[in-house]
Every structure is written in structure tokens, then in C-alpha cells.
C-alpha positions as a Markdown table, in Angstrom:
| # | Residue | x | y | z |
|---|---|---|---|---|
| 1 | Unk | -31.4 | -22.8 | -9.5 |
| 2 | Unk | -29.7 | -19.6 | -11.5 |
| 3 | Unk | -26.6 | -20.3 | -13.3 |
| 4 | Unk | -24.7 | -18.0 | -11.3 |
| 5 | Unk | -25.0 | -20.1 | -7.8 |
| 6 | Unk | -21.7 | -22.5 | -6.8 |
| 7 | Unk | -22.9 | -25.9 | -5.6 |
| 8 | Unk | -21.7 | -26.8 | -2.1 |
| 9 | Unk | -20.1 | -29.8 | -4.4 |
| 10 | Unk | -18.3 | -27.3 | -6.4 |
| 11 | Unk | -17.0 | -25.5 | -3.5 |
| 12 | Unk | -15.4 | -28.4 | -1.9 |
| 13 | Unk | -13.9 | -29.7 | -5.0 |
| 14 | Unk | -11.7 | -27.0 | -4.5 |
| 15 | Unk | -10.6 | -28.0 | -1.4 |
| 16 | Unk | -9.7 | -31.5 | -2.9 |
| 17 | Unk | -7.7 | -29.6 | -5.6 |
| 18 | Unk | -5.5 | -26.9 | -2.6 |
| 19 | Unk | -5.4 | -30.3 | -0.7 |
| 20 | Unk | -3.6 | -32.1 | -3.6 |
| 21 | Unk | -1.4 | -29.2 | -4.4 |
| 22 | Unk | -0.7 | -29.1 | -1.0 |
| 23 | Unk | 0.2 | -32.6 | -0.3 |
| 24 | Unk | 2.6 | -32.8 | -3.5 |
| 25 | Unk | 4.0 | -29.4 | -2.2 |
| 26 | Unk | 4.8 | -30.9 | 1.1 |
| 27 | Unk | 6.4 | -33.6 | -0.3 |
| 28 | Unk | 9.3 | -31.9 | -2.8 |
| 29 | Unk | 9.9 | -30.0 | 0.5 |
| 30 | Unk | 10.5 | -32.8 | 2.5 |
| 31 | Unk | 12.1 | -35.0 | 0.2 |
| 32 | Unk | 13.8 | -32.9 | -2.5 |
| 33 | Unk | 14.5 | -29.6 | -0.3 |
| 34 | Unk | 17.6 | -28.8 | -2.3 |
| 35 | Unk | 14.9 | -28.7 | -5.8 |
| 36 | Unk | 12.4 | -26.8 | -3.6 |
| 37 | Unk | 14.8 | -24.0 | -2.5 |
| 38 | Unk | 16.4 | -23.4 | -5.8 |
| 39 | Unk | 13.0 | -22.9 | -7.2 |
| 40 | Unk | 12.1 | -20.3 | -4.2 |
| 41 | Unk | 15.1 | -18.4 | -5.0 |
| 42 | Unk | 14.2 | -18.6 | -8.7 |
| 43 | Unk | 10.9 | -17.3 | -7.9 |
| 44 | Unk | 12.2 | -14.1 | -5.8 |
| 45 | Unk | 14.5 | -13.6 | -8.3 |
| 46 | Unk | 11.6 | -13.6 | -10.7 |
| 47 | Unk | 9.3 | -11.5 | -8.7 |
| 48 | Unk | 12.8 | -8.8 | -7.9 |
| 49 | Unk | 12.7 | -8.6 | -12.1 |
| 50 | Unk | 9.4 | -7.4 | -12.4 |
| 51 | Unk | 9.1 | -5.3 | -9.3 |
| 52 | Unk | 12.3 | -3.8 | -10.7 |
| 53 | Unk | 10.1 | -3.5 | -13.9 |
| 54 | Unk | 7.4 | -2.2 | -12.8 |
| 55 | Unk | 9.5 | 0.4 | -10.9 |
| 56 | Unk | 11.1 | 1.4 | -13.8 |
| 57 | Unk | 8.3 | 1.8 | -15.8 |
| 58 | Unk | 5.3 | 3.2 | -13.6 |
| 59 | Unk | 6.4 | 4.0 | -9.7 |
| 60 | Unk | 9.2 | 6.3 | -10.6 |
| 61 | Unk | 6.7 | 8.7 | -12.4 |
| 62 | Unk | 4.9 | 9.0 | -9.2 |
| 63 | Unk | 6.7 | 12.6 | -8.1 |
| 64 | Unk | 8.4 | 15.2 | -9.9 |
| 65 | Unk | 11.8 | 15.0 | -7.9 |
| 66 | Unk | 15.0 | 14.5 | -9.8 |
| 67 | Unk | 16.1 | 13.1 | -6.6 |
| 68 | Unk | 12.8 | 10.6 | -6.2 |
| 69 | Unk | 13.4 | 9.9 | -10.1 |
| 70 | Unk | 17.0 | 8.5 | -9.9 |
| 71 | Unk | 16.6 | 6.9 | -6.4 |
| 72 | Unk | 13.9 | 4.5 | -7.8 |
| 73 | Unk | 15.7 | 4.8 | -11.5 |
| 74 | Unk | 18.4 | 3.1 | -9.5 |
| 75 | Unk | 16.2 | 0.3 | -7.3 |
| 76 | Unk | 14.6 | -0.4 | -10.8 |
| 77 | Unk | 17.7 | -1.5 | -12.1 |
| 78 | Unk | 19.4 | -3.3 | -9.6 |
| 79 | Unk | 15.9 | -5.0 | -8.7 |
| 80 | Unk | 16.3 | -6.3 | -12.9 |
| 81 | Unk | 19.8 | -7.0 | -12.7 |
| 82 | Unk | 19.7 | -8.5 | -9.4 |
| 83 | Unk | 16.6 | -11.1 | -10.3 |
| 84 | Unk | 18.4 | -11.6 | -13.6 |
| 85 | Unk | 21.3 | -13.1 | -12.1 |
| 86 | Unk | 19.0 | -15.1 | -9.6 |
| 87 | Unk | 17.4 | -16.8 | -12.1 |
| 88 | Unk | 20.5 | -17.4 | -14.9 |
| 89 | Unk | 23.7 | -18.2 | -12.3 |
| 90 | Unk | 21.3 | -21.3 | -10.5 |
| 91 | Unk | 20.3 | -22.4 | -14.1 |
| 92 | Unk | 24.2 | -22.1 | -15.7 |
| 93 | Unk | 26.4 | -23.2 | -13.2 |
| 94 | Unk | 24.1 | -26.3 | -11.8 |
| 95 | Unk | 22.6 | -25.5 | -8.7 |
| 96 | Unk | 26.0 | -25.3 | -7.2 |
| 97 | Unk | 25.5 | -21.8 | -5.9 |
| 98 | Unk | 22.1 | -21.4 | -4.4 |
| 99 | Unk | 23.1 | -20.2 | -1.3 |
| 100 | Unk | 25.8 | -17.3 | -2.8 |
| 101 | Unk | 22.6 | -16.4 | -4.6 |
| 102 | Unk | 20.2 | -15.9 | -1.6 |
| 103 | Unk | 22.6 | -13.8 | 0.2 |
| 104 | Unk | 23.0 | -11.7 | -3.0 |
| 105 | Unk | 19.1 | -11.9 | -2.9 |
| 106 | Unk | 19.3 | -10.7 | 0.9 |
| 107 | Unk | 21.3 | -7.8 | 0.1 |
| 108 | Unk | 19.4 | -6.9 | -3.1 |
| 109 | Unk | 16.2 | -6.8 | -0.5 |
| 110 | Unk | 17.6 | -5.0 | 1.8 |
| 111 | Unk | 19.2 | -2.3 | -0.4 |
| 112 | Unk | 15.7 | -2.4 | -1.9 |
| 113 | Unk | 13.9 | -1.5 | 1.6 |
| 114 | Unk | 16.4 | 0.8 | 2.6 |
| 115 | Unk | 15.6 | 3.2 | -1.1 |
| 116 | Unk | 11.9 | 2.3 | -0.7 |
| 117 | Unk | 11.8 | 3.9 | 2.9 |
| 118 | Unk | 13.6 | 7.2 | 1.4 |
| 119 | Unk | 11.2 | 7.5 | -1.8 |
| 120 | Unk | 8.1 | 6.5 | 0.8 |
| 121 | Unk | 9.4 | 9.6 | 3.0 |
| 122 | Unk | 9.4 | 11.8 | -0.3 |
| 123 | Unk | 6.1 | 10.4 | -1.4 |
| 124 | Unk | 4.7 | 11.1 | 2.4 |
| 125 | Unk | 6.0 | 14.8 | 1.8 |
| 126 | Unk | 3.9 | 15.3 | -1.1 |
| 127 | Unk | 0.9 | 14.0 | 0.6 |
| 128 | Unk | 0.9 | 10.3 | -1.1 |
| 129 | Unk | -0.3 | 7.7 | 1.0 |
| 130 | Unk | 2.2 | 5.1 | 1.6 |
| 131 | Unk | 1.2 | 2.7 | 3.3 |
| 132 | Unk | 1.4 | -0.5 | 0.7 |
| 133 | Unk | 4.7 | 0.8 | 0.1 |
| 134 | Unk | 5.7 | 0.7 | 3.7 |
| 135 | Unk | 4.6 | -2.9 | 3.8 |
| 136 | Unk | 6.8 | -4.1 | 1.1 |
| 137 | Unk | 9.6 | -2.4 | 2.4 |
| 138 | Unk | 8.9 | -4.3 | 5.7 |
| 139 | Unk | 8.2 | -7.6 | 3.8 |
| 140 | Unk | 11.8 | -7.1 | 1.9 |
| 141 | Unk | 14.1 | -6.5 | 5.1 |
| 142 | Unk | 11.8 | -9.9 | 6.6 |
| 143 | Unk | 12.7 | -12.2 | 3.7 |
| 144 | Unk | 16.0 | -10.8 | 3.4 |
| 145 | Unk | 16.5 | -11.7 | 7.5 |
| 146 | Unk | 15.4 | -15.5 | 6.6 |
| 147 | Unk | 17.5 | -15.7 | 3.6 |
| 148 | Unk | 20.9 | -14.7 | 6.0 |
| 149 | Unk | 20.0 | -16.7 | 9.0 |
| 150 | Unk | 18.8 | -20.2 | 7.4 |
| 151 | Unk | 21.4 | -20.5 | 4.7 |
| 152 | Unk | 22.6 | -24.3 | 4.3 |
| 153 | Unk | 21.5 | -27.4 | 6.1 |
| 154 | Unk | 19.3 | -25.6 | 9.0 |
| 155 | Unk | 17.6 | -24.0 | 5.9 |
| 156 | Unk | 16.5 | -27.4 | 4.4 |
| 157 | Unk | 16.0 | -29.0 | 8.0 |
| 158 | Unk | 12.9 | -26.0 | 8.2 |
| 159 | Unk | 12.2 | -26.5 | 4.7 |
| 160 | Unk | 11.3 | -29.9 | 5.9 |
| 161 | Unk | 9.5 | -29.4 | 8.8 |
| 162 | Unk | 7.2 | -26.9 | 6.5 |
| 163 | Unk | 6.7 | -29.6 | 4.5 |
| 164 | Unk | 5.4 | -32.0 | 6.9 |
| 165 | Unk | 3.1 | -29.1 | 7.8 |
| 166 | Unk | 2.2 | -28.4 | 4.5 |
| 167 | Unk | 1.5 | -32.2 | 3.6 |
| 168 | Unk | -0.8 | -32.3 | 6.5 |
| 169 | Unk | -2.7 | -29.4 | 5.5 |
| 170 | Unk | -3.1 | -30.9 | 2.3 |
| 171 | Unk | -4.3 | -34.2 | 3.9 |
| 172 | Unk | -6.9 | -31.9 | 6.2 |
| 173 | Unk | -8.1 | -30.4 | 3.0 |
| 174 | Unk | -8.6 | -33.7 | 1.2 |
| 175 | Unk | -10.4 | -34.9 | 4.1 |
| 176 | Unk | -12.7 | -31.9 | 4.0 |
| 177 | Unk | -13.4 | -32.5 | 0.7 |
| 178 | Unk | -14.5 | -35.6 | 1.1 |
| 179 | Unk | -16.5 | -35.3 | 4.3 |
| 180 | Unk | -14.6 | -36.8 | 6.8 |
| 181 | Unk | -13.3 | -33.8 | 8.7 |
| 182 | Unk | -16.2 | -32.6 | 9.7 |
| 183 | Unk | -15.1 | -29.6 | 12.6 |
| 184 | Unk | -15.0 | -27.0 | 9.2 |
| 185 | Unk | -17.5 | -27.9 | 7.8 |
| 186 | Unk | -19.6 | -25.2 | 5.7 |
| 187 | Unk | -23.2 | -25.3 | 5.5 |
């Protein structure tokens, strides 16, 4: 057999390994919510850093508009500032103000989406396409709308119904791994 073929072994060993990271998954969303949230909102603020970033230091270049420039010059660095403060106020004052920081997240988003959309009609103008960027600015105003309406306890009663659904996902791909759940099964 030539080196480069994957085993059907190998293949489903990953399945045990998503299944695993699944189950444990599950379970800090079911019974540590609180610890699973914070880390979700310490995540986006990650991920609003480095979009911010990556605006600042690549996207912005894209037209030669003074008006393009400074419109993204300005949703780099709130994007930096913004996921700064997600990730340092959680750590510094204890957790105690995870929700203050989603809604600052939410509005960061959707301030985000709302300049995205002008530079995307700009870019469109020029002939760019635009359609990746359209889908982010779609994605930003969605996980803005979640971070508004589930703030406090409903939030961590979904968190934990995701997390019985992720657990059982987990438990389905363990099972496939090991050859008891047959209906997926791969030739």
C-alpha cells in the first residue's frame, strides 16, 4: 500500500478524537455555562483583535479612497480596542461583567457591519467582488442579535441545551468510531 493512503482505522480514529472533544465540550456547557460563556466572549473578543488587525494592516489598502481609507482606518481600531477590552475587563475584574461585555461586543459587531457594508458598496464601485465581505458583515449583525437577546440566565439555559446536543454528538461519534453506529458508516 503507498505511504500516502489513510487506513479506514486512521480515519475513524478521528472520529473517536471530535467525539471526545465533543463530549468534554458538552459537558463545561452544561455544567459550568458561566466558564463556557466567558470563554466565548474571550474568543470573539480575540477574533474582533485580529480582524481589527488585519484590517488595519492589509484590507484598508484595498482602494485608493481617502474616504474608504479612514472608514476601515476607523473599524480597524475600534475592532483592536473593542477585543482588547473583551479579553482584559472579564480577566481583571473576575468574571463579574460578562454580560456588560457581550453587549459592548454586540454593538462593536454591529458598528462593524454597518462600516463593512459602506466600504463593500465602495469596493463594489470599483469593481471588487464582495461577496466574502458581505458574509461577514451578515455573520457580525447575526452574532451581535444573539449576544442582545440571550443575555443572562436564558443565555446559559441554551448554552445548556447545546450542550446536551453537543455531548450527544460526541457520544454518536465515539460510537462510530468504534463500530457500533453503524447508519454512517464509510466504506
Amino acid at each position: 500500500m503507498p505511504d500516502y493512503v489513510v487506513s479506514r482505522r486512521t480515519k475513524m480514529r478521528s472520529y473517536l478524537i471530535a467525539g471526545i472533544i465533543f463530549t468534554i465540550t458538552g459537558l463545561i456547557m452544561l455544567f459550568a455555562p458561566q466558564g463556557f460563556i466567558g470563554a466565548v466572549v474571550i474568543s470573539l473578543g480575540v477574533a474582533a483583535f485580529v480582524s481589527g488587525l488585519y484590517t488595519f494592516t492589509r484590507f484598508r489598502t484595498e482602494l485608493d479612497d481617502p474616504i474608504f481609507h479612514r472608514t476601515l482606518t476607523v473599524r480597524a481600531v475600534l475592532g483592536m480596542g473593542i477585543g482588547v477590552l473583551a479579553i482584559v475587563l472579564p480577566l481583571v475584574l473576575a468574571g463579574t461583567v460578562w454580560i456588560i461585555t457581550a453587549y459592548i461586543l454586540a454593538a462593536h459587531l454591529i458598528v462593524s457591519a454597518v462600516l463593512e457594508i459602506y466600504a463593500v458598496t465602495r469596493m463594489k464601485e470599483s469593481g471588487m467582488d464582495t461577496t466574502g465581505y458581505l458574509y461577514e458583515a451578515i455573520a457580525s449583525i447575526g452574532i451581535a442579535l444573539i449576544l442582545i437577546i440571550f443575555p443572562g440566565s436564558t443565555g446559559i439555559f441554551l448554552v445548556r441545551i447545546a450542550g446536551v446536543l453537543v455531548v450527544l454528538a460526541g457520544v454518536a461519534c465515539i460510537l462510530h468510531d468504534r463500530g457500533i453506529l453503524q447508519r454512517f458508516r464509510r466504506n
